[in-house]
C-alpha positions as CSV (number, residue, x, y, z in Angstrom):
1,X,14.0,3.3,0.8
2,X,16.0,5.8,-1.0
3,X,19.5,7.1,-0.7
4,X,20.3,10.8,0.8
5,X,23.5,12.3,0.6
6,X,24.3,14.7,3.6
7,X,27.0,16.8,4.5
8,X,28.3,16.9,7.5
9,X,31.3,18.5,9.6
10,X,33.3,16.5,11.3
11,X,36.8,17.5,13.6
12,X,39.5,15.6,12.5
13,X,43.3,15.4,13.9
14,X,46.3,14.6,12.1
15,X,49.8,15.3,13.2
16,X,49.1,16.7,16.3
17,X,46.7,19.4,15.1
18,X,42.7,19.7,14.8
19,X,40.6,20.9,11.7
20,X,37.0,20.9,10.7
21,X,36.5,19.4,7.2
22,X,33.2,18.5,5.5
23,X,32.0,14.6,5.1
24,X,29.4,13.2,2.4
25,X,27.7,10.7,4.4
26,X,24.8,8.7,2.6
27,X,21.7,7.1,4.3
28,X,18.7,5.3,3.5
29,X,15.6,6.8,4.7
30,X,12.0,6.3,4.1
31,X,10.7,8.2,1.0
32,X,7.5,9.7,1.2
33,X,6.1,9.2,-2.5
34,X,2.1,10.2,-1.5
35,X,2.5,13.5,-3.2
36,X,3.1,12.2,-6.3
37,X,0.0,10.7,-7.7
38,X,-2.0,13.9,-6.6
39,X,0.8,16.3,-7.8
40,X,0.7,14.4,-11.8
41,X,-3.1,14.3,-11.2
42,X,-3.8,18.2,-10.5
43,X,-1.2,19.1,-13.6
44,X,-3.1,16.6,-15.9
45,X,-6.6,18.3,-14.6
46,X,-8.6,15.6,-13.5
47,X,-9.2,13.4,-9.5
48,X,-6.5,11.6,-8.6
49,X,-9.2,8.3,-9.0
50,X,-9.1,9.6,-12.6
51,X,-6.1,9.9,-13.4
52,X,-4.6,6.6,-11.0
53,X,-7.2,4.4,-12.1
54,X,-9.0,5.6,-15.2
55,X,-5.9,5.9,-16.7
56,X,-5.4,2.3,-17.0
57,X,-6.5,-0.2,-19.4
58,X,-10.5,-1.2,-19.0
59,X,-9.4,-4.9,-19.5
60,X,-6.9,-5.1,-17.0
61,X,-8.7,-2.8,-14.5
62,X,-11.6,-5.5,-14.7
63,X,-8.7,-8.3,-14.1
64,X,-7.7,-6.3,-10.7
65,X,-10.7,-6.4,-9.8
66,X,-11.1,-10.2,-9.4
67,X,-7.7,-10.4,-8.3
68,X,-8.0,-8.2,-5.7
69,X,-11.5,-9.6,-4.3
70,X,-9.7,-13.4,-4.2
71,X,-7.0,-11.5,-2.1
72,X,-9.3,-10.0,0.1
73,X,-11.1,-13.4,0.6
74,X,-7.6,-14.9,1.4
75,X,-6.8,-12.4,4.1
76,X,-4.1,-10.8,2.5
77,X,-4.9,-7.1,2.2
78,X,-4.2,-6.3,-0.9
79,X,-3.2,-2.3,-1.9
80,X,-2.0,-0.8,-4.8
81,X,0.6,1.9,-4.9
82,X,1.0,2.8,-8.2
83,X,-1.9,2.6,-11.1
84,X,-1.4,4.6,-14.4
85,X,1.6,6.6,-14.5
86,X,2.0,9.5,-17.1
87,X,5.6,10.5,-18.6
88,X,5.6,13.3,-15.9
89,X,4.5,11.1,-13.2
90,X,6.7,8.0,-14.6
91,X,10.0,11.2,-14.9
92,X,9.6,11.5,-11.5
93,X,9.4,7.9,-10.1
94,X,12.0,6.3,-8.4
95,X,13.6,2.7,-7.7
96,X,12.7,0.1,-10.4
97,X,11.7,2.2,-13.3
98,X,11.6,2.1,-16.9
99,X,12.5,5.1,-19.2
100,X,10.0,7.9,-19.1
101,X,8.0,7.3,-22.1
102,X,8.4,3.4,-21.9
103,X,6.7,2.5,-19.0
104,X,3.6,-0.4,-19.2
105,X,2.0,1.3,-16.4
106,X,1.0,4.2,-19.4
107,X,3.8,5.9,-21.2
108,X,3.2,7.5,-24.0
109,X,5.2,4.9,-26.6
110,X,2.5,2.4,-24.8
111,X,-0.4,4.0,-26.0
112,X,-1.1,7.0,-22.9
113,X,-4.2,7.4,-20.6
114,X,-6.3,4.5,-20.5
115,X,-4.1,2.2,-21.9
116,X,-2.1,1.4,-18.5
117,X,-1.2,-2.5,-18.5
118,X,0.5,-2.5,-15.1
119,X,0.1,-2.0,-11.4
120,X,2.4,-1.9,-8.4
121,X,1.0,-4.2,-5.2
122,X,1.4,-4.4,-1.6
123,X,-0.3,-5.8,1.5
124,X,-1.5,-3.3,3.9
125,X,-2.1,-5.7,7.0
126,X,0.3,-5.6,9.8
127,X,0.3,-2.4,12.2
128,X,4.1,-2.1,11.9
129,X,6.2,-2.0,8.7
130,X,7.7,-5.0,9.1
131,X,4.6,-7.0,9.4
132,X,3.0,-5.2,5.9
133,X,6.5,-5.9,4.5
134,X,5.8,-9.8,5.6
135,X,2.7,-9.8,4.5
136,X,3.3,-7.9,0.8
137,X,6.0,-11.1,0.7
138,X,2.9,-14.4,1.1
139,X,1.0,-11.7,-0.9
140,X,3.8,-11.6,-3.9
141,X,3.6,-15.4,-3.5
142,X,0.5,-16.2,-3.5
143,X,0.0,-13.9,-7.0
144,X,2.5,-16.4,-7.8
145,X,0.9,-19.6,-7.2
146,X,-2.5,-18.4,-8.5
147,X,-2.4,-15.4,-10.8
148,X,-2.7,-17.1,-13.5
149,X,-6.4,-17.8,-12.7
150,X,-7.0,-14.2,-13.0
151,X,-4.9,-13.7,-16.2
152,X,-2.6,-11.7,-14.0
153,X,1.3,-12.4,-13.0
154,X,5.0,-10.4,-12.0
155,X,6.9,-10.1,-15.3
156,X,9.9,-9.5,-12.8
157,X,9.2,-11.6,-9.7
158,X,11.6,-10.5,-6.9
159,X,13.3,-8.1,-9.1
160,X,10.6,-5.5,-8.9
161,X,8.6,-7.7,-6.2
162,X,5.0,-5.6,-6.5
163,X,4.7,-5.0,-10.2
164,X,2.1,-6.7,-12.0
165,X,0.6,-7.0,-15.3
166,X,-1.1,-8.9,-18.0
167,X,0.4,-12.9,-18.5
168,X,-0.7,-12.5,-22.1
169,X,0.9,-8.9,-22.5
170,X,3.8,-7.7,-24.3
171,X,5.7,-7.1,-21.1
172,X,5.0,-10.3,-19.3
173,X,6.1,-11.9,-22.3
174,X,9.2,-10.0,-23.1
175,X,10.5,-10.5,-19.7
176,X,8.9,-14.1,-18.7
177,X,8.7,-15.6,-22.1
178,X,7.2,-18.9,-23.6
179,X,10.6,-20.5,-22.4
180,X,10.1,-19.2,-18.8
181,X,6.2,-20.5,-18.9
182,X,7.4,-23.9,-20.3
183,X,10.0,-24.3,-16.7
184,X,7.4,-23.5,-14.4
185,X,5.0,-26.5,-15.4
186,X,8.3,-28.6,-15.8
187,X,8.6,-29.1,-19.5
188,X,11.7,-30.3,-21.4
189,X,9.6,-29.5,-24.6
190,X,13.0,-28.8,-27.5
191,X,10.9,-27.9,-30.3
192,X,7.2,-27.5,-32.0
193,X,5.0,-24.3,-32.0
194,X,4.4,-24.0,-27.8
195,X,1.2,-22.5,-26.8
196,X,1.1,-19.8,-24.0
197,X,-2.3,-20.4,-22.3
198,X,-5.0,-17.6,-22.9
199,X,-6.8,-16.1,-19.3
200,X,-9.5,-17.7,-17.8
201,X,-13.2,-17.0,-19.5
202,X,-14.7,-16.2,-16.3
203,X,-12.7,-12.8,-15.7
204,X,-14.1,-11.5,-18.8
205,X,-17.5,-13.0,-19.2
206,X,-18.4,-11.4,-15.3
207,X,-17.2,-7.7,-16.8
208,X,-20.5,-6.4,-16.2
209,X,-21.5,-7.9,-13.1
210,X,-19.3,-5.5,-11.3
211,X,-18.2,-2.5,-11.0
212,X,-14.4,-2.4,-12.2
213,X,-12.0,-0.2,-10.0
């Protein structure tokens, strides 16, 4: 949802007497975003499966992967809306953004095309909106509960609900941090060198058995 800014006129009375003025009204309306992706694509040259997905980092693309086949075994429909994102394409976002140039999903201060570390998620079950919104929720949560596994997490939980990226990246830790890691198991650990957890073996050592996204 995004707001528009219309104007309007409206008839208005005052002391006795009628007159037209003009009214700014906003309203939220659906924002249709699909022309995006293609748009960046076709001025960078390549597919839009180029660009979206080959853009990001091999790594982390191998990560999704997993993630997204334990999703699909849980019934949850995963989806992804947003892949690598260029400056253009990132100047031209809107909602939660970062600066154009900033952005983990591939700006150029982080390195450009192929070095993408983020993704934006959703759940595309439910015929109506409200049901995918539902379902994108126990979807959000269960990346919660069992990311990890997959060396995957939400730097922002329910501040930027379907962004994901690396737990042993700069951005997860930036904005999660070892203090953040050390509350969710429960620790009241003051002091010592705390160790953040490296990702599971497994996602790496079955690279090759499948094709990545």
């Amino acid at each position: 949802m995004i707001k528009v800014e219309e104007r309007i006129k409206v008839t208005v009375e005052k002391n006795g007497k009628s007159r037209t003025v003009t009214k700014t009204v906003t309203k939220l309306v659906n924002e249709d975003f699909t022309w995006k992706d293609p748009h960046a694509a076709e001025k960078a040259g390549i597919s839009v499966a180029q660009y979206v997905i080959g853009g990001m980092d091999r790594g982390f693309k191998v990560r999704l992967y997993h993630l997204f086949r334990a999703l699909d075994d849980a019934g949850l429909a995963p989806g992804m809306t947003s892949g690598f994102r260029d400056d253009y394409r990132q100047s031209i976002a809107s909602g939660n953004k970062a600066v154009t140039g900033n952005s983990y999903h591939g700006g150029s201060r982080r390195g450009g095309y192929g070095h993408g570390l983020a993704a934006d998620v959703v759940s595309v079950k439910g015929e109506t909106r409200s049901e995918r919104c539902s379902s994108s929720d126990r979807m959000w949560k269960w990346i919660d509960a069992h990311g990890k596994e997959f060396g995957i997490g939400r730097p922002y939980l329910d501040k930027d609900p379907p962004h994901i990226a690396p737990i042993d990246g700069k951005e997860y830790a930036d904005k999660r941090g070892v203090n953040a890691k050390l509350a969710e198991k429960g620790s009241t650990a003051t002091g010592g060198d705390a160790k953040v957890a490296k990702p599971p073996q497994a996602v790496f050592q079955r690279r090759d058995e499948h094709k990545p996204l």
